[in-house]
C-alpha positions in Angstrom: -18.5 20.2 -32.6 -17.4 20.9 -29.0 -17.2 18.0 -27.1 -19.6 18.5 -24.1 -17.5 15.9 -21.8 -15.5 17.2 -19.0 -12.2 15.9 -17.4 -12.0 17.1 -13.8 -9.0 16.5 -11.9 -10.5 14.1 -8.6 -8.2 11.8 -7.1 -11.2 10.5 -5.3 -12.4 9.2 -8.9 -9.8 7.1 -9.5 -10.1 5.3 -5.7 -11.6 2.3 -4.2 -14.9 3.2 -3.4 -15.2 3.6 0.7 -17.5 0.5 1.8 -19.8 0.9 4.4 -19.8 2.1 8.7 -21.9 1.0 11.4 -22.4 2.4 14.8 -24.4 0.8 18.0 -25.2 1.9 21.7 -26.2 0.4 24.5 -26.8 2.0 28.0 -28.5 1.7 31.3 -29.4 5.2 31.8 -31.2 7.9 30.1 -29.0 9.5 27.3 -30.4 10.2 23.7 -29.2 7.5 21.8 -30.5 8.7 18.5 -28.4 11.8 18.8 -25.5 10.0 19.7 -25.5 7.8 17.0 -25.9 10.7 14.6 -22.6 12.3 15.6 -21.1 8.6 15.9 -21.9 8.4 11.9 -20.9 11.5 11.4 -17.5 10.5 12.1 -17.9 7.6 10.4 -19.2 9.8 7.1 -15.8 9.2 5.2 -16.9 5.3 5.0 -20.2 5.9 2.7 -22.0 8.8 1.7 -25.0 7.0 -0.5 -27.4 6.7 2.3 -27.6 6.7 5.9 -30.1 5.2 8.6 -31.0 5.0 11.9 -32.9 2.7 14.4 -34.0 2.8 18.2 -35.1 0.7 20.1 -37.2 1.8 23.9 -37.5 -1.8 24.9 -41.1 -2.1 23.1 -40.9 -0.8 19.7 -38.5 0.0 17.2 -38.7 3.6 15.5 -36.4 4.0 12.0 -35.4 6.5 9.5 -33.4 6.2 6.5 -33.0 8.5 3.7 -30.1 8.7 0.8 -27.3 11.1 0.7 -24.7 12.1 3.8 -26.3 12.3 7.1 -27.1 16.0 7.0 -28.9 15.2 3.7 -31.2 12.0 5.0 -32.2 13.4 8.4 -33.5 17.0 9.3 -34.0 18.1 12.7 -37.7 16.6 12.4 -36.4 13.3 11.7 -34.1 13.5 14.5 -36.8 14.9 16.6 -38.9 11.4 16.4 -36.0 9.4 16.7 -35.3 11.3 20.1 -38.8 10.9 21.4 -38.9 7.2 21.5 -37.0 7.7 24.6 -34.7 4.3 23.4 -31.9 2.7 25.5 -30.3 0.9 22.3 -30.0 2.5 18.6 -27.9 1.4 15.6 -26.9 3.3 12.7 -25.3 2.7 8.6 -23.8 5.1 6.4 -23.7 3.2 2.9 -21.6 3.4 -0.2 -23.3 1.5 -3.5 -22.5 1.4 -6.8 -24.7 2.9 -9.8 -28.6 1.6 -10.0 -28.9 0.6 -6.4 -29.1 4.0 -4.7 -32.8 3.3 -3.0 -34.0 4.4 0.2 -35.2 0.4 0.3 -31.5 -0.4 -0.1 -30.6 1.8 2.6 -29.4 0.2 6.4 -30.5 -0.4 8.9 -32.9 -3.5 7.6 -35.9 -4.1 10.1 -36.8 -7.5 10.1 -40.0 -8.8 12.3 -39.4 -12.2 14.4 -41.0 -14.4 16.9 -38.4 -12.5 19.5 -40.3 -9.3 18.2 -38.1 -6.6 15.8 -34.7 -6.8 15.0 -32.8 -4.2 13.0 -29.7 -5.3 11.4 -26.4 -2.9 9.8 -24.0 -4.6 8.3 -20.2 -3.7 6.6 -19.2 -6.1 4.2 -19.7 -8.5 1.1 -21.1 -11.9 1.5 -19.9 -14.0 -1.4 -22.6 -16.8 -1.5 -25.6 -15.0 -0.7 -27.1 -15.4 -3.8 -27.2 -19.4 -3.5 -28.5 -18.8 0.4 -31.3 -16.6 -1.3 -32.4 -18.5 -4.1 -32.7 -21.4 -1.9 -34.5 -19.0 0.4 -36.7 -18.4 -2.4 -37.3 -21.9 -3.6 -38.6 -22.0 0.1 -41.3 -19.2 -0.7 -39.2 -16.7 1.4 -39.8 -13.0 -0.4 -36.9 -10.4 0.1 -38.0 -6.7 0.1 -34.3 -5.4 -1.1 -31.4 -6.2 -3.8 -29.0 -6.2 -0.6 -27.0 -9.3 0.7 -27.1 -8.1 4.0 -31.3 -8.9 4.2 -30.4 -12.8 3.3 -28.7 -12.7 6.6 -31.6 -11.0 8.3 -34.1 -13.8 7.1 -31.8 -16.4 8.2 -31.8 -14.9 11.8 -35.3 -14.7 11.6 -36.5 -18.1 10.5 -33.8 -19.3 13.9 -35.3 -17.1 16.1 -37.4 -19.3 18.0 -34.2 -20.6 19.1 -33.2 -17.7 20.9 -31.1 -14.6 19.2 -27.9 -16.0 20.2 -28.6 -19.4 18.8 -30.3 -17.6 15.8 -27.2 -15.4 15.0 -24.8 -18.0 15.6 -26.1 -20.5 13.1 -27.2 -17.9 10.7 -23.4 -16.6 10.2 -22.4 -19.8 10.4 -23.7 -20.5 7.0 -22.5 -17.5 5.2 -19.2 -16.6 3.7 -17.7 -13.8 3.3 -16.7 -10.4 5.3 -18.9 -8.8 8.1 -19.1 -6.1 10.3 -22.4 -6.0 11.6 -24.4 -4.6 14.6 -28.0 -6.0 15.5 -30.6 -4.6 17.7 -33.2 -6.1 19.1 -35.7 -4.8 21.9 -33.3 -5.5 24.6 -30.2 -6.4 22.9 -26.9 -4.8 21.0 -24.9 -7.4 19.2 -22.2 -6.9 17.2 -20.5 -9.4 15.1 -17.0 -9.8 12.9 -16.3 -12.3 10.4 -13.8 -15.0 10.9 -11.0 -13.3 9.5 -11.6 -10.6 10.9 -11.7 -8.6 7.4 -13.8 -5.3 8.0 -12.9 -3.9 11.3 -15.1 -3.5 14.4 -14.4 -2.1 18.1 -15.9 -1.9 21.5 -16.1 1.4 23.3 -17.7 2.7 26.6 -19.1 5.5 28.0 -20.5 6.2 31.7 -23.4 5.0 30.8 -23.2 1.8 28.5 -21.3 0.5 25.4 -20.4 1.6 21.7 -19.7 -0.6 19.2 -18.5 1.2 15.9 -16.4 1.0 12.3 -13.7 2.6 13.5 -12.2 4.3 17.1 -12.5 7.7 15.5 -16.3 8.0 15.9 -15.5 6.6 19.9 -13.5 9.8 20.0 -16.0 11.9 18.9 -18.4 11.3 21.1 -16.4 11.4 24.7 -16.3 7.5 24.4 -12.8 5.4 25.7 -11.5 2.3 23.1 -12.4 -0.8 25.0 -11.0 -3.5 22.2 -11.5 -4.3 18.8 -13.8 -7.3 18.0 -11.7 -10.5 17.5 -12.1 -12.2 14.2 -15.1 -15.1 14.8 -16.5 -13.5 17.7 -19.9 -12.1 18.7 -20.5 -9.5 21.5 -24.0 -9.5 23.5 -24.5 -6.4 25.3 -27.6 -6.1 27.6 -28.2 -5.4 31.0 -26.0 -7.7 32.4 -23.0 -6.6 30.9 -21.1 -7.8 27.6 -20.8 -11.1 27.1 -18.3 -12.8 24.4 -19.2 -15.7 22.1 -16.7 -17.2 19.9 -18.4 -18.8 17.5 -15.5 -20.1 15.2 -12.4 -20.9 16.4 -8.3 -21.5 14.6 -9.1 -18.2 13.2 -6.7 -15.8 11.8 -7.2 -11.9 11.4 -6.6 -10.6 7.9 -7.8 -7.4 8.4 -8.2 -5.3 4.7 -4.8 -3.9 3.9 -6.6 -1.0 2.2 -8.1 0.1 5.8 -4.1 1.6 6.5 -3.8 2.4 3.2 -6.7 4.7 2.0 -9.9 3.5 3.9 -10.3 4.3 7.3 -9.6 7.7 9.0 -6.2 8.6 9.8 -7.3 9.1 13.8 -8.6 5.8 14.1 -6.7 2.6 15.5 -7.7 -0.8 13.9 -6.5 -3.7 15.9 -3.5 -2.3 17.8 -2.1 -0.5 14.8 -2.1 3.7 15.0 -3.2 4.0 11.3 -1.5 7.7 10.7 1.5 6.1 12.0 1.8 2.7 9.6 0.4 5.7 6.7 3.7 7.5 7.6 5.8 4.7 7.9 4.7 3.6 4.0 6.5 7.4 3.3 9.4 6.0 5.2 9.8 2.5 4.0 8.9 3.7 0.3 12.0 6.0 0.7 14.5 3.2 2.0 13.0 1.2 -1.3 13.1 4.6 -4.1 15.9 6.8 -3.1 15.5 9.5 -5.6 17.0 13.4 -6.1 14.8 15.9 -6.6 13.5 19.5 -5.1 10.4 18.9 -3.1 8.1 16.1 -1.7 4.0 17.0 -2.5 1.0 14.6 -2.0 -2.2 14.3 -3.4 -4.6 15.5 -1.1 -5.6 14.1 1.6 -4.9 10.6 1.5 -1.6 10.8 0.1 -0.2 13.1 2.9 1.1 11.3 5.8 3.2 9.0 3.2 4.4 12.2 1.8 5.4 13.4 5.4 7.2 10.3 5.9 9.1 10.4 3.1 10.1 14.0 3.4 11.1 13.1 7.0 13.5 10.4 6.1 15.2 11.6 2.9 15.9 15.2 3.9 14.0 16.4 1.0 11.3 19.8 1.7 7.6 18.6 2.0 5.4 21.5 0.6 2.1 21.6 -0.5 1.4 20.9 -4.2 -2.0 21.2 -4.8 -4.5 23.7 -3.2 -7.8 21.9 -3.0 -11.3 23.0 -3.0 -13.3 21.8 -0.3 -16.5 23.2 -1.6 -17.4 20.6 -4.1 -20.1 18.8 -3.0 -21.2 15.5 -4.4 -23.3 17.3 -6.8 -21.2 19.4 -9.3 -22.6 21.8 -12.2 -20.0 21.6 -15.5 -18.9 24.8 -16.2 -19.8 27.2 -19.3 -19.5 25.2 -22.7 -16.3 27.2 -24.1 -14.2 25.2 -20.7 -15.2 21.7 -21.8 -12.7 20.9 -24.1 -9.9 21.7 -21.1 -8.9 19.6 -18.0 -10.2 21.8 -15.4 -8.9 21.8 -12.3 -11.9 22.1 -10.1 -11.4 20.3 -6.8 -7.1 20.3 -7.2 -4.9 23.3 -8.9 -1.3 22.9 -8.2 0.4 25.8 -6.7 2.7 27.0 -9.0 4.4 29.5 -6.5 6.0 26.2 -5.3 6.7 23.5 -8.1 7.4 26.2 -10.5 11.3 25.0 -11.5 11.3 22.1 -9.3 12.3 18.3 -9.5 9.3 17.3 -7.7 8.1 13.7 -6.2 4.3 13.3 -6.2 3.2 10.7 -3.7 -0.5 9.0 -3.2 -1.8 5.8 -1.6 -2.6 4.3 -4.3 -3.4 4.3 -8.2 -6.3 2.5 -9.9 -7.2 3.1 -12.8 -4.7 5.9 -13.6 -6.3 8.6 -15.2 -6.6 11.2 -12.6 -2.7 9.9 -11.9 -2.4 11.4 -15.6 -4.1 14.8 -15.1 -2.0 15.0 -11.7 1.0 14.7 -13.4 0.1 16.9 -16.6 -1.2 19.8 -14.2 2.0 19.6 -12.6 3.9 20.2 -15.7 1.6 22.8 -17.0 2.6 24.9 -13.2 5.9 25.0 -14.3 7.4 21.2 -12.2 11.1 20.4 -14.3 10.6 16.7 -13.4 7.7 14.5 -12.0 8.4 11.5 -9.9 5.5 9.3 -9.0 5.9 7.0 -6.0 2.4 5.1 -4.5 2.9 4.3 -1.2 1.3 0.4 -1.9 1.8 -2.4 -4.3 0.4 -2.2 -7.5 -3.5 -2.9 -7.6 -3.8 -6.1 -9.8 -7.0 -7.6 -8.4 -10.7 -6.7 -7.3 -12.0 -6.9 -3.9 -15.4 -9.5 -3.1 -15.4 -8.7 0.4 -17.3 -5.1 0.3 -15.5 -2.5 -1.5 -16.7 -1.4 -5.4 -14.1 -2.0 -7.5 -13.8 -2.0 -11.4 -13.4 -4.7 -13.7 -9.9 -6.2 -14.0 -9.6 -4.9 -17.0 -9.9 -1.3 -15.9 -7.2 -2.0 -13.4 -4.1 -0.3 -14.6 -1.9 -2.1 -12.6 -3.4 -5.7 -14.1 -2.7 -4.8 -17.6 0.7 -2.7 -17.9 4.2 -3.6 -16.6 5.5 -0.7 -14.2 7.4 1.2 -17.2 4.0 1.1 -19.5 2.4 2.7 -16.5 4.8 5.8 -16.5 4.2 6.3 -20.0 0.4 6.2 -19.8 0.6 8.5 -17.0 3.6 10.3 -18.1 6.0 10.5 -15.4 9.7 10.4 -15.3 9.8 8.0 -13.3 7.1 5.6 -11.4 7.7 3.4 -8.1 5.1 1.2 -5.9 5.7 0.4 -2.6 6.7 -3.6 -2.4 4.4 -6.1 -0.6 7.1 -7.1 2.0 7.7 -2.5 2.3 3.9 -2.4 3.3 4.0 -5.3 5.3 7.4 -3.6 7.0 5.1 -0.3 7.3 2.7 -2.5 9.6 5.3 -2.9 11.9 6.5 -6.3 11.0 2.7 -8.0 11.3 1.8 -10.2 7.8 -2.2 -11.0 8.9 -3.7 -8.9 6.7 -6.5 -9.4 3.5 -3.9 -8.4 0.2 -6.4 -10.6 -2.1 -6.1 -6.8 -4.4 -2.8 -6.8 -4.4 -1.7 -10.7 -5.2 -5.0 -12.2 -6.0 -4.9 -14.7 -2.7 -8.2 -14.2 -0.6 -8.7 -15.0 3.3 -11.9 -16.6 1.8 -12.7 -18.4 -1.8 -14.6 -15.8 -3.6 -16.6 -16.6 -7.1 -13.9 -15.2 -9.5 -15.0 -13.3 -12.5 -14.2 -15.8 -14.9 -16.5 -18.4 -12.7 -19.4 -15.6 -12.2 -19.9 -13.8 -15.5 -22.5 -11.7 -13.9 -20.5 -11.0 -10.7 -19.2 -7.8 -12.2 -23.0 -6.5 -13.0 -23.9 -6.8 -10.0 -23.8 -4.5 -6.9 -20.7 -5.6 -3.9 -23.6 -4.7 -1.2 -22.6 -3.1 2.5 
């Protein structure tokens, strides 16, 4: 019998899963939010492509849409069209990532929550880690939640303060979860944007003539003619309104650790995350991962894209030729048709085929960002040898991945981590390399430019913030890590 299943060479299968992006804006005079906010998660695209939402506010009502897939998937230009006509000075936006089973347009951000201060619409990056105790105590309460998402036990908790007044409200409300946030809020007259105490998910201030941006990341200030104000400190919350932006630190002693895996894989390679250029520390990993794995060979080829500026760096540094090794196909979509029954028994190259013209003969060093699980590390390699390569070096430009993430980002089970289970030299066998090398934790932290403040929980299994280990939750892993 043929086996129908299909082995397609993805590097993006064998990856962290991107978390989530929000956007927010804020201005005085007329400009059409809504579309600005479109092109804002458009830039932001790279950080969730499940579903996608946004909300405006005109100072009376809120309007929102949400709908799954990438942006152009969840909005057409009617949607748009109604978003526009609200005529709103403040609008917030979410481009999600979720794990398998919880791909609902319910799920979807922004979350619109009604108060005694009137709407408020909430997006939110992150993982909080004891939102399930906050909810069933919520519950207990005779509190009903509408969504399987952590980020709406944060909503009701701002809602039940909110006689208070939404600064109080927000303040206490974050005060009693744990975790990692990112989050913008809207409410009729109101931006806020918050980051967690350690400042894990990353969150900047941007302006324009006319008001204030908050977003994910700088690239999406970039793409819409904005200028990088600052990046949100860790423990801080920003009030933008008419009077300005005002900043509330609502814990103090606090440390940024930042996700190491933002410089590493996650965020775009334009963007800056708290003072560091993060194409520059990308190339510096090439660099550093040289000075630590000196090794002869012919050519120096990535996998695409992520694996490219280390792969510069490298080729920079050691003299050797950088050349690309793969041509990719960049018309894949997310939806992908197997091809006739009689290929299904091969590994087919459909998004990477290695060019041949240029490994053919070669003693050739392959270089990503990271490795997972291994197996598209595997087919990498074997496609390589099948083009004709003499010798395949592997070198990751990070440590080994030994540990999941709790603080937003889908990752498998320890057990399907390759770098928890196998000593460096098993790895090169299982992928079949001649010779495998990681980056060292103090390389990478040499790569940031001397600075140590970073969230490596994946890589040594120490966390900014105790998290409900698998062994201690046995139906953590079941459940969905929720933007």
């Amino acid at each position: 019998m043929i086996n129908s299943s299909i082995d397609i060479i993805d590097p993006s299968n064998d990856k962290f899963k991107d978390e989530c992006g929000v956007f927010g804006i804020y201005v005085r005079e007329p400009v059409d939010v809504a579309s600005v906010t479109y092109y804002g998660l458009y830039a932001l695209q790279h950080r969730g492509q499940e579903s996608t939402g946004i909300a405006v506010s005109n100072g009376e009502e809120v309007k929102i849409h949400k709908g799954l897939g990438i942006i152009t998937e969840a909005f057409n230009n009617e949607n748009l069209e109604e978003l526009k006509n609200a005529n709103g000075h403040i609008s917030i936006g979410h481009v999600r990532y979720s794990t398998a089973g919880a791909k609902t347009v319910e799920n979807a951000q922004p979350l619109l929550t009604n108060t005694k201060l009137g709407p408020i619409a909430m997006a939110h990056n992150g993982n909080l880690v004891n939102a399930d105790v906050i909810r069933e105590l919520l519950e207990d309460g005779g509190h009903v939640f509408h969504t399987s998402v952590d980020s709406e036990v944060l909503a009701s908790l701002i809602a039940r303060g909110a006689k208070r007044g939404i600064e109080r409200a927000v303040v206490n409300a974050i005060s009693a979860v744990r975790g990692s946030f990112a989050m913008v809020i809207m409410t009729k007259d109101k931006l806020i944007g918050i980051r967690d105490p350690h400042g894990i998910r990353p969150l900047c201030l941007g302006k324009i003539k006319e008001g204030y941006i908050l977003s994910s990341e700088s690239c999406a200030l970039d793409s819409i003619g904005a200028e990088l104000v600052r990046d949100i400190e860790p423990g801080e919350i920003v009030v933008i309104d008419g009077d300005g932006v005002k900043s509330i630190k609502y814990s103090e002693g606090t440390t940024c650790q930042t996700c190491a895996f933002e410089y590493i894989y996650f965020a775009r390679p334009d963007s800056i995350i708290d003072g560091l250029d993060v194409y520059q520390t990308r190339i510096k990993q090439g660099e550093v991962l040289y000075e630590e794995n000196k090794i002869e060979a012919d050519l120096v080829v990535a996998v695409p894209d992520s694996g490219i500026p280390a792969a510069i760096g490298y080729s920079r540094v050691s003299g050797i030729a950088y050349d690309i090794g793969f041509v990719k196909n960049r018309y894949i979509g997310r939806t992908f048709i197997a091809p006739s029954q009689e290929l299904r028994e091969r590994a087919v190259a459909v998004k990477l085929n290695p060019l041949k013209a240029n490994v053919k003969g070669k003693r050739v060093i392959l270089i990503d960002d990271s490795i997972v699980r291994g197996t598209t590390s595997k087919h990498l390699v074997d496609s390589l040898r099948r083009a004709g390569a003499k010798e395949v070096h592997f070198l990751v430009a990070s440590p080994a991945v030994k540990f999941p993430c709790y603080f937003g980002i889908d990752t498998p089970y320890r057990s399907e981590l390759i770098g928890a289970n196998n000593s460096v030299e098993e790895i090169k066998e299982i992928i079949g390399c001649d010779s495998l090398r990681y980056l060292s934790l103090e390389g990478m932290y040499k790569s940031f430019y001397g600075r140590r403040n970073f969230c490596v929980g994946c890589f040594n299994g120490v966390y900014p913030v105790s998290a409900p280990m698998e062994k201690l939750n046995e139906n953590l892993e079941e459940e969905e890590v929720l933007c």
